[in-house]
N, C-alpha and C positions, 0 to 999 in steps of 0.2 A: 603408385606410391605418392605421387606429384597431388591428388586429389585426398590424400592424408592430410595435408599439411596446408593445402590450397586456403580453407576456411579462415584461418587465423594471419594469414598475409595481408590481408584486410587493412590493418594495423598502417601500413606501409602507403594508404592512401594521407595519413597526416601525418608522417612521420615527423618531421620538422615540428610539431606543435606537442609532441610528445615528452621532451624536458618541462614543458610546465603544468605538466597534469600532476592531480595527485595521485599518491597509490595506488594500485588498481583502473584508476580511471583511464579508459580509452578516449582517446580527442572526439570531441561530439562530431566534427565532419567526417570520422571514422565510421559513425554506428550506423547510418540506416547501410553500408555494404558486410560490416562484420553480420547486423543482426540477417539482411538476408542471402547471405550465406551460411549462417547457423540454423536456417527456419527448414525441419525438415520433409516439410509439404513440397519443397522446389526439389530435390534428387529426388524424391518419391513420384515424384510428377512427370520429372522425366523418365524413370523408370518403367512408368510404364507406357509412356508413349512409345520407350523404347522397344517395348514387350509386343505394344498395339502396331507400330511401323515396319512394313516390309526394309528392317533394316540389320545388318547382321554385321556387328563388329566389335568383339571382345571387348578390346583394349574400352570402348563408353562403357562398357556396363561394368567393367571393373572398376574405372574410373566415379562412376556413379556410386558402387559398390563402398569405394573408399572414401568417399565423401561421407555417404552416409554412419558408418562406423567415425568417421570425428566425429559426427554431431554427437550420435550416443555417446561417446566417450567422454565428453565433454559434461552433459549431462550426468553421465553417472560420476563422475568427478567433482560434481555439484558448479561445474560454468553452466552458465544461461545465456539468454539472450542479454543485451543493456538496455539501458533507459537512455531517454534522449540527452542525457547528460553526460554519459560514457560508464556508468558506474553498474553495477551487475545486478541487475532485478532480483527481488527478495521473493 
């Protein structure tokens, strides 16, 4: 569940700088950790390394599992990645 919600914590690296954004807008020292935790070539990647590595332990791959369902969700809710201004790519 922690990896549901993990993506968008991001937020929380500028927190302080976030009264003077405008609407929508994410603090620009925000985006490149919100964008590469949105990008979802990284859970994919560890997925299957997870898959490829003598390694066997639920709790990552549901973790993985949950990560990847934010991104979609996000997606299908119409979030994106940002641009290096904080504002939500068109």
């Amino acid at each position: 569940m922690a990896f549901l919600v993990l993506p968008d914590l991001t937020f929380l690296v500028a927190l302080d700088e976030a009264p003077r954004m405008a609407k929508g807008q994410l603090p620009p020292r925000a985006v490149p950790y919100y964008n590469a935790m949105h990008r979802a070539l990284v859970p994919l990647t560890l997925a299957a390394a997870y898959t490829a590595l003598p390694l066997h332990w639920p709790p990552a791959f549901a973790a993985l599992c949950g990560w990847l369902a934010h991104i979609s969700y996000d997606r299908v809710f119409g979030y994106g990645l940002r641009t290096k201004e904080g504002f939500q790519r068109g």
